[in-house]
PLY file of the C-alpha trace (Angstrom):
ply
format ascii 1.0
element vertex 246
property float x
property float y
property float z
element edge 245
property int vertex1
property int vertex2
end_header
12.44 -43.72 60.15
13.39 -40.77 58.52
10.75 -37.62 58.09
10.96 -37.85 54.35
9.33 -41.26 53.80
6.30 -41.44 52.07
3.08 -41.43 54.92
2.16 -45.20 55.03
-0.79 -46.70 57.36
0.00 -46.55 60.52
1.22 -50.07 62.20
-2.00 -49.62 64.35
-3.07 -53.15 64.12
-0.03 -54.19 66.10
-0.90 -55.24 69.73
1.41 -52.67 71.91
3.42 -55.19 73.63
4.11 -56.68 69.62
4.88 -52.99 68.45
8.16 -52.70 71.64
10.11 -55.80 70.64
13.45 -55.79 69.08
13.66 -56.61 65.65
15.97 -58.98 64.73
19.04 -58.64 61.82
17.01 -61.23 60.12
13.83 -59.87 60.00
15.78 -56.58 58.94
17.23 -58.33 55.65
13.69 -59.84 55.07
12.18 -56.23 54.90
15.42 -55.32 52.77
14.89 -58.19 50.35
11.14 -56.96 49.89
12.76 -53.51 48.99
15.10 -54.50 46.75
12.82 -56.68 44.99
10.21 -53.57 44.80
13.29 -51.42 43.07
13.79 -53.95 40.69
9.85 -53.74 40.02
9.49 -50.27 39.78
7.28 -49.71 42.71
10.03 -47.48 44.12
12.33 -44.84 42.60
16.28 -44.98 43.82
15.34 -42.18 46.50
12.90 -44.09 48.02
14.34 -47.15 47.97
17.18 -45.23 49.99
15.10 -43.97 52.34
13.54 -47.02 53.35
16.72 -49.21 53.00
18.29 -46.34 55.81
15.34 -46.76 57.76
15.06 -50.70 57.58
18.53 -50.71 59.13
18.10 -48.37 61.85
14.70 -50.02 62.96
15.15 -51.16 66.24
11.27 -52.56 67.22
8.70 -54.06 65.26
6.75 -50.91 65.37
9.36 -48.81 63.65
9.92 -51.80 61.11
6.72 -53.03 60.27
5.41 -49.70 58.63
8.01 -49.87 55.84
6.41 -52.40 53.61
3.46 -51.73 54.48
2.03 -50.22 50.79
4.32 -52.81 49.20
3.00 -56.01 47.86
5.74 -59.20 47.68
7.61 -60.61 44.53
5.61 -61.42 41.89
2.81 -58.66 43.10
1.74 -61.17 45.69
0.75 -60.52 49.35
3.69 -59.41 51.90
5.43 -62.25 53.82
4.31 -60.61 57.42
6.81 -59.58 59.50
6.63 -61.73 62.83
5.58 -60.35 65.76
6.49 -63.08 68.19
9.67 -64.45 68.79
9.36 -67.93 67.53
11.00 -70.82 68.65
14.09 -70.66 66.81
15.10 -67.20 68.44
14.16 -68.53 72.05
15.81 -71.91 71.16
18.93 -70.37 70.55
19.23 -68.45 74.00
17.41 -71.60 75.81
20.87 -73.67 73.87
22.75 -71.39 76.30
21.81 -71.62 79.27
23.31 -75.24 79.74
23.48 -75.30 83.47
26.08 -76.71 86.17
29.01 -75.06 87.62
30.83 -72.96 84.99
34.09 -73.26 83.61
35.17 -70.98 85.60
34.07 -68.83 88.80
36.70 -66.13 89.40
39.48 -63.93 88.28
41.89 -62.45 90.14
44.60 -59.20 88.75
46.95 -58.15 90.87
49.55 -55.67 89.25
48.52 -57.62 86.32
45.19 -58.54 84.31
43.13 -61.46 83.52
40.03 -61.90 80.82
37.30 -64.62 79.93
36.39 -64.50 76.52
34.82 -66.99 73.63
33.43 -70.34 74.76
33.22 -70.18 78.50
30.15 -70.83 80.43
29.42 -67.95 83.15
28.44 -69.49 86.48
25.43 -68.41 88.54
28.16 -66.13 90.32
31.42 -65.09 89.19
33.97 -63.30 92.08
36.38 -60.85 90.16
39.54 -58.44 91.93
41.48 -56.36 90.22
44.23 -54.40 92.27
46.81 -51.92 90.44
45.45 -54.20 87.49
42.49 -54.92 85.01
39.85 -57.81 84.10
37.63 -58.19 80.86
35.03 -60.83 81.05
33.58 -60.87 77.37
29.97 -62.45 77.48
29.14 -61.93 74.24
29.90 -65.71 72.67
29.47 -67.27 76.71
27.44 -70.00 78.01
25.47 -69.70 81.07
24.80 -71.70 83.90
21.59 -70.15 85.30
19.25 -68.05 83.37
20.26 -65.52 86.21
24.00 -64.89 86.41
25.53 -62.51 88.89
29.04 -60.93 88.58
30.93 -59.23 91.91
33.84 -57.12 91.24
36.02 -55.85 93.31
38.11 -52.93 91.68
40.85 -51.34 94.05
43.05 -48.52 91.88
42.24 -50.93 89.18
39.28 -51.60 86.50
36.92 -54.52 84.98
35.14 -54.56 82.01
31.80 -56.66 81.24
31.01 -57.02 77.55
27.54 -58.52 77.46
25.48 -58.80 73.90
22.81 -57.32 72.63
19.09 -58.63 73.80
20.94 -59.40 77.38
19.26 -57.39 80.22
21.79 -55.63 82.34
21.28 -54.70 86.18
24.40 -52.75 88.22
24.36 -53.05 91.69
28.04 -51.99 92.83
29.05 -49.07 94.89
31.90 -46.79 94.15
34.16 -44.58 96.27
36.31 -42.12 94.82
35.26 -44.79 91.50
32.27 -46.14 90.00
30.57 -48.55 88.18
28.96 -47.85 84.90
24.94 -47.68 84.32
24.89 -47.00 80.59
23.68 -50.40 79.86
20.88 -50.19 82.43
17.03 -50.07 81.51
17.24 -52.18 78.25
14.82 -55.06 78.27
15.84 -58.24 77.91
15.51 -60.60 74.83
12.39 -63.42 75.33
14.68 -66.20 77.02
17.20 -64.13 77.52
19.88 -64.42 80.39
19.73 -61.45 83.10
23.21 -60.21 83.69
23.84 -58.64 87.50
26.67 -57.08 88.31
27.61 -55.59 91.90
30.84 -55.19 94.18
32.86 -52.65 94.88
35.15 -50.06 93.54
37.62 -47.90 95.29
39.79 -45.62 93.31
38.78 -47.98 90.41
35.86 -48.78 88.11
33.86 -51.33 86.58
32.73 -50.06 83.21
29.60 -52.27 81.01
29.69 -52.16 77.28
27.12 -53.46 74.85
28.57 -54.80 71.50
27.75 -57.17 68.71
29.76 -60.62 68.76
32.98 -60.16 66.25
31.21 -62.94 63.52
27.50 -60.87 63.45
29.64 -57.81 63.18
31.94 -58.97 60.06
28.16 -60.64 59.04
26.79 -56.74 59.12
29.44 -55.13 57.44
29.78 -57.28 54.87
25.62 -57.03 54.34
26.61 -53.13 54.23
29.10 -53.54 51.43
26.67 -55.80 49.71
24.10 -53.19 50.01
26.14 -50.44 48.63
27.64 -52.07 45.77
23.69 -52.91 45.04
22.76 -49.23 45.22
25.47 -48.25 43.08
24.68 -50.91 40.17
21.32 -49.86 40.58
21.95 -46.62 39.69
23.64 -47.22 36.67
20.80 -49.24 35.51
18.33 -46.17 36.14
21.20 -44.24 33.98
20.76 -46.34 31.35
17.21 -46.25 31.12
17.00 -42.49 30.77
0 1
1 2
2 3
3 4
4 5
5 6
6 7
7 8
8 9
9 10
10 11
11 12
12 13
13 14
14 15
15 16
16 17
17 18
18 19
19 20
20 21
21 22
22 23
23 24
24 25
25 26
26 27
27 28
28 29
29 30
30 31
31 32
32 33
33 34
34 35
35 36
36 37
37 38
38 39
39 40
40 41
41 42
42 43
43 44
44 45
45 46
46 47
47 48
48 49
49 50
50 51
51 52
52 53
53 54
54 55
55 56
56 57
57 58
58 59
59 60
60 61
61 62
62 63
63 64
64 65
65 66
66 67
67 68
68 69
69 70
70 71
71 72
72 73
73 74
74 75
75 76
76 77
77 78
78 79
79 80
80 81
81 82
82 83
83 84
84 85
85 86
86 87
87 88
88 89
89 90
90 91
91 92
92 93
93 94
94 95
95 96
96 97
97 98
98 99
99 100
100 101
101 102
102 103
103 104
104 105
105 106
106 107
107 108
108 109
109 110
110 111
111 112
112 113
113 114
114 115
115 116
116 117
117 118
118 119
119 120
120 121
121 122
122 123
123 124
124 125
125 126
126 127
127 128
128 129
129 130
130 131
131 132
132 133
133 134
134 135
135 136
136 137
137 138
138 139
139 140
140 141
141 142
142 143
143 144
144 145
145 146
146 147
147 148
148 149
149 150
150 151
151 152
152 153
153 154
154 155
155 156
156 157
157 158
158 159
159 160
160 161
161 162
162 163
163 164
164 165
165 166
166 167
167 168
168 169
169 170
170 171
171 172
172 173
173 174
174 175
175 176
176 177
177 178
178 179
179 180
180 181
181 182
182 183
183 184
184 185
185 186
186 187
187 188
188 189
189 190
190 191
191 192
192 193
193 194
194 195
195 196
196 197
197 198
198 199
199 200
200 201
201 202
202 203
203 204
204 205
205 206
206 207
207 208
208 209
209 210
210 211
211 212
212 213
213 214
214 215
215 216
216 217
217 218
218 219
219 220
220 221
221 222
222 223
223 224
224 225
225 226
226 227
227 228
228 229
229 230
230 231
231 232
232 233
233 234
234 235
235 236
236 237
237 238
238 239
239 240
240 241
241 242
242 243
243 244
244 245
């Protein structure tokens, strides 16, 4: 959050282990909703309702979420719809729908002078084997199935490079060893998602690399900007309302 917003009550009554989890986008539009609603009210003047908009969308944890709404009572001056603090079944459902065991569709990938990539529908197996020579791979996790709640990908990158797109709330682990290469930490340290799959990758790279990105899937990503667009064209008909009133 922002310095600027007002002081609200600390989200002390959250247990510490509540306070670290990751927000979800939907729990960010519920806080948003509450906001808008609270414009629309008067509870909150254009700049506030700006500041706390910014700050619902760059809330990453419950902690930094929670406190937003905090002084705010619901529509109709009723009592706040909490925020939840535990990952219900829905959000573990929809990993647990994932994980769909067996073998994989498919377990390895092979570019040589040439490239290869896995993307959309496929189901990871518990290992994949990937070599890239004088070539590249992309395996794109991001809409993938899994086989085992553990996966673990091995690339081999000789003068050549592979890419790992994995989602967001997917714990990331890097094992490989690089000479005169590397392979990419960036990713490392996150915690996983409740239910989420663990992603290891290891191998080897020589004159090569294997880089790990981190992005949203292409239909949440058209879903947020869209949301953003929304939001804007809200702000600005809002402030022609205030302009009215004055």
């Amino acid at each position: 959050m922002t310095d600027d917003l007002p002081d609200l009550p600390a989200a002390a009554d959250l247990r510490a282990s509540d306070a670290d989890l990751r927000a979800s986008d939907a729990d960010r539009e519920r806080v948003a909703e509450q906001l808008r609603d609270a414009l629309a009210e008067g509870r909150l003047d254009m700049e506030e309702f700006g500041e706390r908009l910014d700050a619902t969308y760059q809330a990453r944890t419950y902690g930094e979420l929670a406190p937003i709404t905090r002084d705010l009572p619901g529509a109709a001056a009723v009592a706040p719809p909490s925020v939840s603090l535990v990952k219900g079944p829905a959000e573990s459902g929809s990993w647990a729908a994932r994980i769909v065991g067996g073998q994989g569709s498919s377990t390895w990938g092979v570019a040589v002078m040439s490239g290869f990539e896995r993307k959309g529908s496929w189901t990871v197996p518990e290992r994949f084997d990937c070599f890239a020579f004088w070539g590249g791979g992309e395996l794109d996790l991001r809409d993938a199935y899994f086989a085992e709640r553990e996966v673990t990908i091995n690339c081999v990158a000789v003068m050549g490079g592979i890419n790992v797109i994995v989602p967001p709330g997917v714990e990331v682990v890097v094992r490989g060893i690089g000479i005169m290469g590397g392979f990419d930490h960036r990713e490392e340290g996150e915690p996983g998602e409740p239910g989420a799959p663990r992603v290891v990758i290891t191998g080897f790279a020589f004159w090569g690399g294997v880089g790990v990105e981190r992005k949203l899937p292409k239909a949440e990503r058209q879903r947020l900007k869209e949301a953003r667009r929304q939001e804007r064209l809200e702000r600005r008909r809002a402030r022609r309302e205030l302009g009215k009133g004055h």
